[in-house]
C-alpha positions in Angstrom: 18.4 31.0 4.4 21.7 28.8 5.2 20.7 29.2 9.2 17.3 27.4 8.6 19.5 24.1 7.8 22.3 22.8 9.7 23.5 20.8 6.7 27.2 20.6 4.9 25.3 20.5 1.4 22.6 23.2 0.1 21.0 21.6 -3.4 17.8 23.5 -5.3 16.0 21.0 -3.1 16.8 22.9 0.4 16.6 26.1 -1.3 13.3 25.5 -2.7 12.0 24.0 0.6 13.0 26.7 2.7 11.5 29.1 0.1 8.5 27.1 -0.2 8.6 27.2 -3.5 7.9 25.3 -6.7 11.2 24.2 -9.1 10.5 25.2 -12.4 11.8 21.2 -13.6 10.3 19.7 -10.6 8.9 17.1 -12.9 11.8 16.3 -13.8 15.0 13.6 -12.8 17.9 14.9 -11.5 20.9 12.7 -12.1 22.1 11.6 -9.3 25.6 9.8 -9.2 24.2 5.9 -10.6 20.8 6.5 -10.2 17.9 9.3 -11.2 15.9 10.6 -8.0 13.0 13.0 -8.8 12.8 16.3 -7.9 10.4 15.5 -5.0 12.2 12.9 -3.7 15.2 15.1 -3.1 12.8 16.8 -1.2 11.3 13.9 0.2 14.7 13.1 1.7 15.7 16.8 2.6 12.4 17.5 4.8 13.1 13.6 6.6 16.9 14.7 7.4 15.5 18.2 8.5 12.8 16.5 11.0 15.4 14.2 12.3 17.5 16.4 13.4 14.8 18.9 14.7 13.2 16.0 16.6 16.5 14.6 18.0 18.6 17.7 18.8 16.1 20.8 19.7 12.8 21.1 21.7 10.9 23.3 19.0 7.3 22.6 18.7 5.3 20.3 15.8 4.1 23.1 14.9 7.0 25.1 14.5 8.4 22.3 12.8 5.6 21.7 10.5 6.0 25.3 8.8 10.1 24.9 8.9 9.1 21.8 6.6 7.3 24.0 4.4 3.8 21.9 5.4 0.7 23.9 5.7 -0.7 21.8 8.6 0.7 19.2 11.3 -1.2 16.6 10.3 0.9 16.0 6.9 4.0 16.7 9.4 2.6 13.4 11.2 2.1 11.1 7.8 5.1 11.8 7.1 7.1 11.0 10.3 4.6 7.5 9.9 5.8 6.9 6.3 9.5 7.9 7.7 10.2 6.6 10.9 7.2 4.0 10.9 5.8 6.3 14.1 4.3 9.6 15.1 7.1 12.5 15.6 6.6 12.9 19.2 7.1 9.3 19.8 10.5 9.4 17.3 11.5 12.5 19.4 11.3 10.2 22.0 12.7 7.0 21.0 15.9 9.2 19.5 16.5 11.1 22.6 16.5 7.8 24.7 18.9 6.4 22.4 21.1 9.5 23.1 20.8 9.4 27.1 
């Protein structure tokens, strides 16, 4: 499960996301150092960091990426990289890897 991820820091966010799974509290809060986050936004924020890094630093498809995300189709892969980055994830993959040349 750990390979999925290329992250320092596993919480029951990443575990659940790679699993694809519901958390039993994921109603919940979860406290979070000064501030309560909710259970989906931990994996809000998880699934972001995952793209990133997926868009920026490999060449896998969206589609590939879409079911490493734990989404059942692209096209929720693509609101979200809208909501995230404020563009589509092939044009992020591209504005990142211009930003690295």
């Amino acid at each position: 499960m750990a390979a999925q991820f290329n992250f320092p820091d596993y919480t029951v966010a990443v575990t659940c996301t790679v699993a694809r799974t519901a958390h039993r509290g994921s109603d919940a809060t979860v406290a979070d150092a000064a501030e309560k986050t909710t259970f989906g936004e931990l994996i809000d924020d998880v699934r972001r960091e995952t793209a990133e890094h997926y868009l920026r630093d490999t060449d896998i498809s969206l589609s590939h990426l879409t079911r490493e995300l734990g989404y059942a189709e692209q096209s929720v892969l693509s609101r979200s990289c809208r909501r995230w980055f404020s563009r589509s994830p092939t044009s992020h993959r591209n504005a990142l890897r211009r930003r690295v040349q």
